[in-house]
Gaussian input, Z-matrix of N, CA and C with variables (Angstrom, degrees):
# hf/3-21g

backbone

0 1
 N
 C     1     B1
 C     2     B2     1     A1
 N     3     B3     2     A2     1     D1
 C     4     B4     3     A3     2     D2
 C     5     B5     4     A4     3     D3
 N     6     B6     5     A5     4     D4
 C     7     B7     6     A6     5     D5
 C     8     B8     7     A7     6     D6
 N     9     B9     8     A8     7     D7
 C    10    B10     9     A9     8     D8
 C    11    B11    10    A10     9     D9
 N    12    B12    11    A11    10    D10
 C    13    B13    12    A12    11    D11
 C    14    B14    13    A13    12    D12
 N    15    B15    14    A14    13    D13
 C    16    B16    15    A15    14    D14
 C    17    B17    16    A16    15    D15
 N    18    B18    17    A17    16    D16
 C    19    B19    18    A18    17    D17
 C    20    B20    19    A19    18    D18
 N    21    B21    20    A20    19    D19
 C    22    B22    21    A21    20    D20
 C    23    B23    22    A22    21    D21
 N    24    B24    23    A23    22    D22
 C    25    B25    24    A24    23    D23
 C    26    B26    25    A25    24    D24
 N    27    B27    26    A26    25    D25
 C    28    B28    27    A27    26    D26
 C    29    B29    28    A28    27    D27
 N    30    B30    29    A29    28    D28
 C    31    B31    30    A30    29    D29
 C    32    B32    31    A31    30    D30
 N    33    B33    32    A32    31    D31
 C    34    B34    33    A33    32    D32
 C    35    B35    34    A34    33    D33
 N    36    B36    35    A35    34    D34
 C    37    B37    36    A36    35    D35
 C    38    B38    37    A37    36    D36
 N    39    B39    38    A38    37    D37
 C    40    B40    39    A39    38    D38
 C    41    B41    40    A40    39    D39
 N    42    B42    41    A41    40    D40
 C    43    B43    42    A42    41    D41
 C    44    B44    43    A43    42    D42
 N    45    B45    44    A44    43    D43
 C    46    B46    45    A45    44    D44
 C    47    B47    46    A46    45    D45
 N    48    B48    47    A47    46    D46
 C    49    B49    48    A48    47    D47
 C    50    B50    49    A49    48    D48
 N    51    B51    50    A50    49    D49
 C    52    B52    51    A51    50    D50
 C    53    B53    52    A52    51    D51
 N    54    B54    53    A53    52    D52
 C    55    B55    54    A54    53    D53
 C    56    B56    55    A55    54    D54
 N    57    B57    56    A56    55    D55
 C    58    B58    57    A57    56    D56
 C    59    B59    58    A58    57    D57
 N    60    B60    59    A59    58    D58
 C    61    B61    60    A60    59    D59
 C    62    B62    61    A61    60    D60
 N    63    B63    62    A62    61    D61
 C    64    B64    63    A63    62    D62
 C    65    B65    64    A64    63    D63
 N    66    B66    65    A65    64    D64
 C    67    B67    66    A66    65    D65
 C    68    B68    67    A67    66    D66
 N    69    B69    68    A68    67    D67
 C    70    B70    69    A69    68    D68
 C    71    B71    70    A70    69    D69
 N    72    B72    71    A71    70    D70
 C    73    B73    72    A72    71    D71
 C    74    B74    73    A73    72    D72
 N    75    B75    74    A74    73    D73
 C    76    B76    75    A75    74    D74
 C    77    B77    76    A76    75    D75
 N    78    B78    77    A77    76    D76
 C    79    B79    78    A78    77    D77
 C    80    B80    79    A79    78    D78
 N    81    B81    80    A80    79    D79
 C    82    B82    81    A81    80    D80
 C    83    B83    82    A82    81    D81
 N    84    B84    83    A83    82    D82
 C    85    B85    84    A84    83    D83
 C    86    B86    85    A85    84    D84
 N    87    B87    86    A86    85    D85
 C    88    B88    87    A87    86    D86
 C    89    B89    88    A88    87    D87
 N    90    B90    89    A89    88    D88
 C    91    B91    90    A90    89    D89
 C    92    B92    91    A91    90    D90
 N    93    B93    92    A92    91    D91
 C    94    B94    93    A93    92    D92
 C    95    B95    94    A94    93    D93
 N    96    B96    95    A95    94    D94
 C    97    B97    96    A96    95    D95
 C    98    B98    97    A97    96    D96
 N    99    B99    98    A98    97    D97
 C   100   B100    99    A99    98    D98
 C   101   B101   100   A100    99    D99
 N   102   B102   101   A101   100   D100
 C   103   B103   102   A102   101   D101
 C   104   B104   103   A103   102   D102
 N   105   B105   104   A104   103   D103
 C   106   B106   105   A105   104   D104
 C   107   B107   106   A106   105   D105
 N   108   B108   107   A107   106   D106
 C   109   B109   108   A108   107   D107
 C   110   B110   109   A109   108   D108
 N   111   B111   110   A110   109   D109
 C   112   B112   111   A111   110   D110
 C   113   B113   112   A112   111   D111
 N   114   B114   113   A113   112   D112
 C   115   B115   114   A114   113   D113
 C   116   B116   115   A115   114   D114
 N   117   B117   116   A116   115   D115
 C   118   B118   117   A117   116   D116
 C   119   B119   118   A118   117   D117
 N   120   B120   119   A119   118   D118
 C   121   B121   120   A120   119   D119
 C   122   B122   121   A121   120   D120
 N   123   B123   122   A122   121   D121
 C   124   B124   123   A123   122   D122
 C   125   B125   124   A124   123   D123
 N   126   B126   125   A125   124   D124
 C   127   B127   126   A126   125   D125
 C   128   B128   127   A127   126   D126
 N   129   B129   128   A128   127   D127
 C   130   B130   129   A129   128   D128
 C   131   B131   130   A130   129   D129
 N   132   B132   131   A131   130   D130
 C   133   B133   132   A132   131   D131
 C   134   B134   133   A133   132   D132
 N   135   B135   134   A134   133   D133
 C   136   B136   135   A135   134   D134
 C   137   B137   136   A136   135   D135
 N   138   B138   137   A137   136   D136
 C   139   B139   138   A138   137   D137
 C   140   B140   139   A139   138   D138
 N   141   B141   140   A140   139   D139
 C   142   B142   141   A141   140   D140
 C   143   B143   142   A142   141   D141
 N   144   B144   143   A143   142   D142
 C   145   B145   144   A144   143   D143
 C   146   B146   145   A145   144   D144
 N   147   B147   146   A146   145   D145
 C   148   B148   147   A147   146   D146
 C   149   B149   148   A148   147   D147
 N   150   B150   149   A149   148   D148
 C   151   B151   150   A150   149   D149
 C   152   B152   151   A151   150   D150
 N   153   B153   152   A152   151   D151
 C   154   B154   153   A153   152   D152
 C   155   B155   154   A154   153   D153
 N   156   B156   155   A155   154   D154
 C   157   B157   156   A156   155   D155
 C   158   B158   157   A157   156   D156
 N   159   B159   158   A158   157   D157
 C   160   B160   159   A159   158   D158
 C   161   B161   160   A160   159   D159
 N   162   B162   161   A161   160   D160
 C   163   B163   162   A162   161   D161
 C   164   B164   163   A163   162   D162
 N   165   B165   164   A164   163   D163
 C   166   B166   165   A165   164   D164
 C   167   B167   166   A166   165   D165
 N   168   B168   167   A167   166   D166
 C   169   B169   168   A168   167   D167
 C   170   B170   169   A169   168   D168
 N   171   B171   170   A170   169   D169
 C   172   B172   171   A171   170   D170
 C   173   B173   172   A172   171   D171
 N   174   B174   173   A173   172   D172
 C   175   B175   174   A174   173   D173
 C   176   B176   175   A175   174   D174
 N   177   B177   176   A176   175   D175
 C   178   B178   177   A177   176   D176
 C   179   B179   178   A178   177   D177
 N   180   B180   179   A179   178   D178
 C   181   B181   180   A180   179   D179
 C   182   B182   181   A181   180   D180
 N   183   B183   182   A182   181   D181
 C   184   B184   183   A183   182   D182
 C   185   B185   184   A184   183   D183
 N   186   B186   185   A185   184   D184
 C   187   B187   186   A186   185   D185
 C   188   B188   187   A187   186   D186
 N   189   B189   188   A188   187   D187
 C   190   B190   189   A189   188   D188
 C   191   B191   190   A190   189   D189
 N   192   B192   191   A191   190   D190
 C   193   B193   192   A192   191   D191
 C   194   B194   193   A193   192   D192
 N   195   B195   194   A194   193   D193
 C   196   B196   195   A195   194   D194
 C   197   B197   196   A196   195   D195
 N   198   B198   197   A197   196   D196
 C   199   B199   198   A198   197   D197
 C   200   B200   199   A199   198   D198
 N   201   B201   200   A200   199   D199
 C   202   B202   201   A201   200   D200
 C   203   B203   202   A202   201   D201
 N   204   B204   203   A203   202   D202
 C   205   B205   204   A204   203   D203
 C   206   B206   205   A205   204   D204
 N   207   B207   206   A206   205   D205
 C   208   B208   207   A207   206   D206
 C   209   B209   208   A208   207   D207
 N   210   B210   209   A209   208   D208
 C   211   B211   210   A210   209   D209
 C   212   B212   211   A211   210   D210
 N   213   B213   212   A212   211   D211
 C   214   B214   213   A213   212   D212
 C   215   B215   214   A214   213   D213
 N   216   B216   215   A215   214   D214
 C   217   B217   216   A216   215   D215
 C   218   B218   217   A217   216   D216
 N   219   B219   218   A218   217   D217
 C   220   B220   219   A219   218   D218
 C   221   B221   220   A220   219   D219
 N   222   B222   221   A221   220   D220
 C   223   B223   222   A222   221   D221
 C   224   B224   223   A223   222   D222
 N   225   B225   224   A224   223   D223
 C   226   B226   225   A225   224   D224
 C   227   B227   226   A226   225   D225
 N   228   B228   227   A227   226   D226
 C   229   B229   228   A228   227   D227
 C   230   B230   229   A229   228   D228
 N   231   B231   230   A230   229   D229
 C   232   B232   231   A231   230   D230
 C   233   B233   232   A232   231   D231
 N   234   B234   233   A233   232   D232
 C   235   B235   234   A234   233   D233
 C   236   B236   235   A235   234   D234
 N   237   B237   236   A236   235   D235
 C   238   B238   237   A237   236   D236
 C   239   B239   238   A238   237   D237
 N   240   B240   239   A239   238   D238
 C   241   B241   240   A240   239   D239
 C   242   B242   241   A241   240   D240
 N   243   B243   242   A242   241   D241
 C   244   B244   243   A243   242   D242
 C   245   B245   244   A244   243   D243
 N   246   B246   245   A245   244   D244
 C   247   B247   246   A246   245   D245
 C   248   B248   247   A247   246   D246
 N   249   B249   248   A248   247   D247
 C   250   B250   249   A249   248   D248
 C   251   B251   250   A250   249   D249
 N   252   B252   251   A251   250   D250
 C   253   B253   252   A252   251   D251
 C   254   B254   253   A253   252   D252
 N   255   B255   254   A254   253   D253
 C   256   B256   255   A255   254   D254
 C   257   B257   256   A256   255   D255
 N   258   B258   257   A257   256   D256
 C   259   B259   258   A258   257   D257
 C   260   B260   259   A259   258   D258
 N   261   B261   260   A260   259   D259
 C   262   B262   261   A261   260   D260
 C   263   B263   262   A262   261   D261
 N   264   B264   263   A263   262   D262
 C   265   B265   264   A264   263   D263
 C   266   B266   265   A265   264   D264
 N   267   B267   266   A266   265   D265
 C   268   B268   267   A267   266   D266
 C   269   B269   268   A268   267   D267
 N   270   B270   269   A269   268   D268
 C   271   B271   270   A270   269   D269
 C   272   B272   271   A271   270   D270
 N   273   B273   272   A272   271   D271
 C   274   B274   273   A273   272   D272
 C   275   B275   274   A274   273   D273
 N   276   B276   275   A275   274   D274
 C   277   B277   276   A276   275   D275
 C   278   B278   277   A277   276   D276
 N   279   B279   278   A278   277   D277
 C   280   B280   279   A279   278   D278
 C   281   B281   280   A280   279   D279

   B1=1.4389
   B2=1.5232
   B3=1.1087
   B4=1.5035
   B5=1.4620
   B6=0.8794
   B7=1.3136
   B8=1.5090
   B9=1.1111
   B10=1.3004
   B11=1.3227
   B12=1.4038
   B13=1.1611
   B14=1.9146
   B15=1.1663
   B16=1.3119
   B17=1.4257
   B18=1.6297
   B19=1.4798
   B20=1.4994
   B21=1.4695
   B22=1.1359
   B23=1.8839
   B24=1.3321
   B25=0.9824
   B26=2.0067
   B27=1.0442
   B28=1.3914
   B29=1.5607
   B30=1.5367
   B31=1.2424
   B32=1.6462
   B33=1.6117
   B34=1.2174
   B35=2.1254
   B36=1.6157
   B37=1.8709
   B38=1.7952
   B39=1.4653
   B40=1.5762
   B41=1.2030
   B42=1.1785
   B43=1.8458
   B44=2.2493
   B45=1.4606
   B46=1.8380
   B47=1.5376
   B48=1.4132
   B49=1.5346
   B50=1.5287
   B51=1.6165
   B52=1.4484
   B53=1.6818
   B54=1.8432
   B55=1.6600
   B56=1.6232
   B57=1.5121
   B58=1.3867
   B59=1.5771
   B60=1.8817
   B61=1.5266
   B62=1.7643
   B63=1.6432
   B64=1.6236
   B65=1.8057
   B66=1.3565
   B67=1.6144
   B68=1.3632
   B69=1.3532
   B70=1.6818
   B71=1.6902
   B72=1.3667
   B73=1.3010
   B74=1.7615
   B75=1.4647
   B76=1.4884
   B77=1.6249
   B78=1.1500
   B79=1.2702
   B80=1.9020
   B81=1.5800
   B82=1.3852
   B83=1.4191
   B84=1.3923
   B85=1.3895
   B86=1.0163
   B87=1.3907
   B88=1.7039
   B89=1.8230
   B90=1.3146
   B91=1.4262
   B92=1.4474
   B93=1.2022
   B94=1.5402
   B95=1.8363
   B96=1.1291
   B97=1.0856
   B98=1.5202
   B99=1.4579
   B100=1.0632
   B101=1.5798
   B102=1.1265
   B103=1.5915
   B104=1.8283
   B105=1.3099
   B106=1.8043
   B107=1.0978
   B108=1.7924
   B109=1.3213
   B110=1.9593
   B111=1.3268
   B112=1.7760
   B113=1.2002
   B114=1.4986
   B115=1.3965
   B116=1.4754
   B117=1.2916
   B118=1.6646
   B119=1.4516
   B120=1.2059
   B121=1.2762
   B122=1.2119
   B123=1.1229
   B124=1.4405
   B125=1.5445
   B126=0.9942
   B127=1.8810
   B128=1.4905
   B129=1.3140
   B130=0.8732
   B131=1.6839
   B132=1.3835
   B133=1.4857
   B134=1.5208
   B135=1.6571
   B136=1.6528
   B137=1.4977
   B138=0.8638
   B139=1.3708
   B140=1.0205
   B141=1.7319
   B142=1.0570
   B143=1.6709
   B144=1.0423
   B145=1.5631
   B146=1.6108
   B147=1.9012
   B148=1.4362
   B149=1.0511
   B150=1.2401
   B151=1.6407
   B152=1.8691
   B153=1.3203
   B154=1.3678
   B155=1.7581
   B156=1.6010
   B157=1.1862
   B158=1.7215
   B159=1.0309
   B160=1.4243
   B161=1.7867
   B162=1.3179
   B163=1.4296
   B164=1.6918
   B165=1.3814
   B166=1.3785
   B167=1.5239
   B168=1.4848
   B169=1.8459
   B170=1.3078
   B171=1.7520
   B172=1.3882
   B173=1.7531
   B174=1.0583
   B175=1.8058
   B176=1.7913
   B177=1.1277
   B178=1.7829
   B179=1.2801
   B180=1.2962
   B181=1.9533
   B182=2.2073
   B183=1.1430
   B184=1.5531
   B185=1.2216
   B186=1.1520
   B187=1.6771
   B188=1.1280
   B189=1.6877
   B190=1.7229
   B191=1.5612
   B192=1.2226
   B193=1.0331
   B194=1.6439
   B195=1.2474
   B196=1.8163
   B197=1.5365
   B198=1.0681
   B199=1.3768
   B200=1.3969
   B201=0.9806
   B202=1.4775
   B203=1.6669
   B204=1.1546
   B205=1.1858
   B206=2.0963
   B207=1.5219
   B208=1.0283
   B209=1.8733
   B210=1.4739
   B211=1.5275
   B212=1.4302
   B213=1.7758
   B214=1.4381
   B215=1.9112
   B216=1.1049
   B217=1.5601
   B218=2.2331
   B219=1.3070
   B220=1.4075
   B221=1.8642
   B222=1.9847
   B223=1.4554
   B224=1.6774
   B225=1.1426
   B226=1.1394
   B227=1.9586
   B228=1.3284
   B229=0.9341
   B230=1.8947
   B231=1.3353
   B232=1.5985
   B233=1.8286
   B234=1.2002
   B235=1.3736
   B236=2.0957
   B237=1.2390
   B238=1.5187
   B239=1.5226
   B240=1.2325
   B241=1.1328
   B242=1.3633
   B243=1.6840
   B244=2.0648
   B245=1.7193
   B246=1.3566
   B247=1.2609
   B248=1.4669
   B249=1.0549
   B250=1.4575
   B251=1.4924
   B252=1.6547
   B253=1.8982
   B254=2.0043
   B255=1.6539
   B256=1.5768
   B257=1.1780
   B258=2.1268
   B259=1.6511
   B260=1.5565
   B261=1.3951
   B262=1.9076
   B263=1.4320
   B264=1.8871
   B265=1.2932
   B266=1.7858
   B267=1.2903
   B268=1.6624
   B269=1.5410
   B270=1.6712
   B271=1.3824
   B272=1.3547
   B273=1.0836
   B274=1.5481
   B275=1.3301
   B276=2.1948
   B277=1.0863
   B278=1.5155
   B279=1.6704
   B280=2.0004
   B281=1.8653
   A1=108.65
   A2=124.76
   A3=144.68
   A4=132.77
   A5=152.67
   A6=169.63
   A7=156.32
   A8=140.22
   A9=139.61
   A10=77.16
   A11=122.47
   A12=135.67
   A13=134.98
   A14=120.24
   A15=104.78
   A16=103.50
   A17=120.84
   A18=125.22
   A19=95.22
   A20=119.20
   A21=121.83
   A22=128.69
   A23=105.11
   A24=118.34
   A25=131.78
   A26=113.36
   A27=132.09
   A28=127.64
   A29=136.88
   A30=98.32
   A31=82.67
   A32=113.88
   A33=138.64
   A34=96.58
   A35=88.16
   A36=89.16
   A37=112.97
   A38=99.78
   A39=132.01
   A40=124.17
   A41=104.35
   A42=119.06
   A43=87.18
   A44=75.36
   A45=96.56
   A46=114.16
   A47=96.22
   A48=114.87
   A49=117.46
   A50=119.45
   A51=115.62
   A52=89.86
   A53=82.52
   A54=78.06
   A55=105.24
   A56=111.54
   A57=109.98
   A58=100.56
   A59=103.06
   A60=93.95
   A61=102.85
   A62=113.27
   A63=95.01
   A64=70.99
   A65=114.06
   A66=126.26
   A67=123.01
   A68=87.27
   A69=103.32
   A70=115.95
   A71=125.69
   A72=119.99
   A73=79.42
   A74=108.19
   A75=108.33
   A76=116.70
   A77=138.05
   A78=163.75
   A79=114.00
   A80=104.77
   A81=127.33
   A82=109.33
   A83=114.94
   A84=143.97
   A85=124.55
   A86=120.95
   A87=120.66
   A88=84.28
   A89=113.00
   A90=117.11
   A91=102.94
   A92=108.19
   A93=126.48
   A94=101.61
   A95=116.13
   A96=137.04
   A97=138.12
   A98=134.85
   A99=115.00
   A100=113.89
   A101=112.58
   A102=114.80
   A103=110.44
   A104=98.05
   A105=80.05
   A106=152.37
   A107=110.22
   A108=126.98
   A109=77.53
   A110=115.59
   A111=124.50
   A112=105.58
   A113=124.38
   A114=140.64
   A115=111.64
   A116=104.77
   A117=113.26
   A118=120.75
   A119=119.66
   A120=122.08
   A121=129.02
   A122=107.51
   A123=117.39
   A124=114.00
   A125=112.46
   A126=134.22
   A127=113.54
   A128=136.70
   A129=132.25
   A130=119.09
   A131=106.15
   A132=122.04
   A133=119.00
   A134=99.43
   A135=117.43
   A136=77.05
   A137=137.50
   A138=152.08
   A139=130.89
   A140=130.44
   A141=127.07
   A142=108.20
   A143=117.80
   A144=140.60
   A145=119.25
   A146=105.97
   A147=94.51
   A148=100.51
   A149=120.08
   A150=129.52
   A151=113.75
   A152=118.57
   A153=112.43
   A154=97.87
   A155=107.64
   A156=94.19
   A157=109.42
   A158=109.59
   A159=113.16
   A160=111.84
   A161=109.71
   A162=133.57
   A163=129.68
   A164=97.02
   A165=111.45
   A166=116.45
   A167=107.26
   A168=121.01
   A169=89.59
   A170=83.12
   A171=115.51
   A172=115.89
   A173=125.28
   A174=131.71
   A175=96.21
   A176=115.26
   A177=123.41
   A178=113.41
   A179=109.13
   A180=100.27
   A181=90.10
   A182=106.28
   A183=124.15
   A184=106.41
   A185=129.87
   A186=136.08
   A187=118.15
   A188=104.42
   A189=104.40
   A190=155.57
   A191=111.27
   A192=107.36
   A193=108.93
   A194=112.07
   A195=94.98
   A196=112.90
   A197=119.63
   A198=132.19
   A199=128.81
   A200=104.56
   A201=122.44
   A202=113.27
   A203=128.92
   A204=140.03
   A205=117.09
   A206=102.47
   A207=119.57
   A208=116.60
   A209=99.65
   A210=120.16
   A211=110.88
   A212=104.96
   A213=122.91
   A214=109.16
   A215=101.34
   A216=120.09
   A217=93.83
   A218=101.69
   A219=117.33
   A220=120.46
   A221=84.86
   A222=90.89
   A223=117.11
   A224=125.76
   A225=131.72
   A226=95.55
   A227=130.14
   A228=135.46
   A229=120.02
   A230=82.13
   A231=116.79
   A232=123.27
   A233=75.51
   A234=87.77
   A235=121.10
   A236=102.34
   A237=93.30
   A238=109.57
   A239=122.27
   A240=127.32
   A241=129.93
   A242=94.54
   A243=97.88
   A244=100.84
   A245=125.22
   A246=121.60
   A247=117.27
   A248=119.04
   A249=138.71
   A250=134.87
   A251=100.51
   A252=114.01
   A253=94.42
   A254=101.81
   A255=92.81
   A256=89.86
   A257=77.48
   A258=123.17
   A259=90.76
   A260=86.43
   A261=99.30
   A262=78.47
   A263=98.19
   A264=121.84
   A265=94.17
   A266=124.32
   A267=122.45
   A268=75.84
   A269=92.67
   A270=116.94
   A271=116.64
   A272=144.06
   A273=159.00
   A274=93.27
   A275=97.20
   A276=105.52
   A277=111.15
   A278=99.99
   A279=99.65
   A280=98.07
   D1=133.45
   D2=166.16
   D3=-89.24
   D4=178.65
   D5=136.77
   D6=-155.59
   D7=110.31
   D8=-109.27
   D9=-136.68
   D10=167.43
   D11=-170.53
   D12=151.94
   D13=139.00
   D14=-176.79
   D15=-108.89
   D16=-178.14
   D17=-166.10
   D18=-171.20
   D19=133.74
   D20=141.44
   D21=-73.48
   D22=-174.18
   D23=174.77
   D24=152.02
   D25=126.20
   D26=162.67
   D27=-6.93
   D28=124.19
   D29=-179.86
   D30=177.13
   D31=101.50
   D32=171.95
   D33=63.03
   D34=53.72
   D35=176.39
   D36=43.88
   D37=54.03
   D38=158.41
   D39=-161.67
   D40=141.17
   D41=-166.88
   D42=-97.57
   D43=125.14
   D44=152.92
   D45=-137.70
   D46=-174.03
   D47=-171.62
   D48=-130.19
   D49=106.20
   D50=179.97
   D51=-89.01
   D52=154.81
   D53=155.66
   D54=-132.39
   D55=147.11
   D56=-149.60
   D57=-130.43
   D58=130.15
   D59=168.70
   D60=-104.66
   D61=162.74
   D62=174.76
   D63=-134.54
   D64=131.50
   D65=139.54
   D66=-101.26
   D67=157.42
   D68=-179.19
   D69=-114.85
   D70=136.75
   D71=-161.64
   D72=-148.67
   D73=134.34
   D74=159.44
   D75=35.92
   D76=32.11
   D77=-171.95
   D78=43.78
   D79=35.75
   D80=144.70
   D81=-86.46
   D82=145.18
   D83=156.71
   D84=-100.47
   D85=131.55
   D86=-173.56
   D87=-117.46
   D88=149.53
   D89=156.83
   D90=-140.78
   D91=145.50
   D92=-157.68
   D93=-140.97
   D94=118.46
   D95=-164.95
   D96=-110.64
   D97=92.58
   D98=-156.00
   D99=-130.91
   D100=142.48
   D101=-169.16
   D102=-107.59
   D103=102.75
   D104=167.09
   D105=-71.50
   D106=-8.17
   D107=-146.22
   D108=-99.06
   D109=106.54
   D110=156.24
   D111=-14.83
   D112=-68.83
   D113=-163.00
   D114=-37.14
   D115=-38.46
   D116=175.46
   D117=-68.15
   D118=-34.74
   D119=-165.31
   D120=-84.42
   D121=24.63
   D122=162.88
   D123=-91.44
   D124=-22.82
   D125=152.89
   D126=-73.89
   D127=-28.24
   D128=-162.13
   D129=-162.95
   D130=62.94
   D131=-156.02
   D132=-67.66
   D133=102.30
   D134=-170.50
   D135=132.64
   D136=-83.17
   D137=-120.09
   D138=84.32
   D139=27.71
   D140=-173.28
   D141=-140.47
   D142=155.57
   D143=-154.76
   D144=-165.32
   D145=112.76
   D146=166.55
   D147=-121.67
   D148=-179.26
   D149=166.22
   D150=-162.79
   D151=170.23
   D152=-177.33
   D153=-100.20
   D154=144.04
   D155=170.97
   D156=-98.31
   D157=17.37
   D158=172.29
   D159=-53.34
   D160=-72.62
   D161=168.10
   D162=-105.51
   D163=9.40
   D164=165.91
   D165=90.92
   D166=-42.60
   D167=-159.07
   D168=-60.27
   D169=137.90
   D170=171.04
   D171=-57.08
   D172=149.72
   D173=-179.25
   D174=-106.06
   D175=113.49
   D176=167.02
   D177=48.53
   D178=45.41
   D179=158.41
   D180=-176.51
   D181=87.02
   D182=179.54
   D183=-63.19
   D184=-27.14
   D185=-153.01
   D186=-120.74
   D187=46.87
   D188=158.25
   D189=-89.01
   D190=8.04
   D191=-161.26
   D192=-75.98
   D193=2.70
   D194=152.12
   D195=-86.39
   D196=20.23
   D197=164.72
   D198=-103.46
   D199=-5.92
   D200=-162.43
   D201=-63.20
   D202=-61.30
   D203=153.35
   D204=-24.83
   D205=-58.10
   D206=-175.52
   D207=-57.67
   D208=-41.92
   D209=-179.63
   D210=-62.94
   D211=-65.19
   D212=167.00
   D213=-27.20
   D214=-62.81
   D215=-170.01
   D216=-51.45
   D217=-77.20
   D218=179.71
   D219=-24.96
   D220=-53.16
   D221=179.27
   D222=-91.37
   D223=7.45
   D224=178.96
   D225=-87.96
   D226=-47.70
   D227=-176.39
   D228=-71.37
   D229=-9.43
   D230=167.33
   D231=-64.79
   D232=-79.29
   D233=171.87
   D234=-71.43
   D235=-35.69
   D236=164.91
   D237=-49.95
   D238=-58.01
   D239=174.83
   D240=-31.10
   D241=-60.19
   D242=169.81
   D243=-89.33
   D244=57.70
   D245=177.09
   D246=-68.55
   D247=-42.04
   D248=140.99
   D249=-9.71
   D250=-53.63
   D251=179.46
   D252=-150.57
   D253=65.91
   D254=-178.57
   D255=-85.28
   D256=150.02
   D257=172.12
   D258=-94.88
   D259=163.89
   D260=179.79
   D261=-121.14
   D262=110.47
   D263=-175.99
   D264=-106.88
   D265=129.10
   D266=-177.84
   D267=-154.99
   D268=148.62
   D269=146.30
   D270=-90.91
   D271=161.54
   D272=157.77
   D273=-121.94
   D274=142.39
   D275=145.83
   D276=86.29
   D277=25.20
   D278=-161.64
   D279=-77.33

């Protein structure tokens, strides 16, 4: 199962837009994360980010914690979103 979806959200007193897939595999979740606005990606180079919310760890980019703020912000706008069927979305390991 898949899910596609967009989300606002907050981020140094500016509104952007992730757009977010979450799959389901064997009752793991991958969410994969992507930012269009350039401006970001100097925090987050591509603009894109997945991770499992099973155990949290990040998928191909270990070295965020100058991101940290930015993610927090993303996945908070996340989960309002699936308010409905929330995932316990955490990073580990920032």
């Amino acid at each position: 199962m898949a899910r596609l979806f967009t989300t606002s959200f907050s981020f140094e007193q500016q509104s952007y837009t992730a757009v977010v897939s979450i799959t389901e595999c064997q009752g793991t979740h991958t969410v994969m994360v992507y930012l269009p606005d350039e401006s970001l990606h100097h925090l987050l180079p591509g603009g894109r980010i997945s991770f499992d919310t099973m155990d949290g760890h990040l998928l191909n980019y270990p070295h965020l914690a100058s991101a940290e703020e930015l993610l927090t912000n993303v996945l908070q706008a996340i989960e309002a979103y699936r308010e409905k069927q929330p995932l316990s979305l955490r990073i580990s390991q920032l």
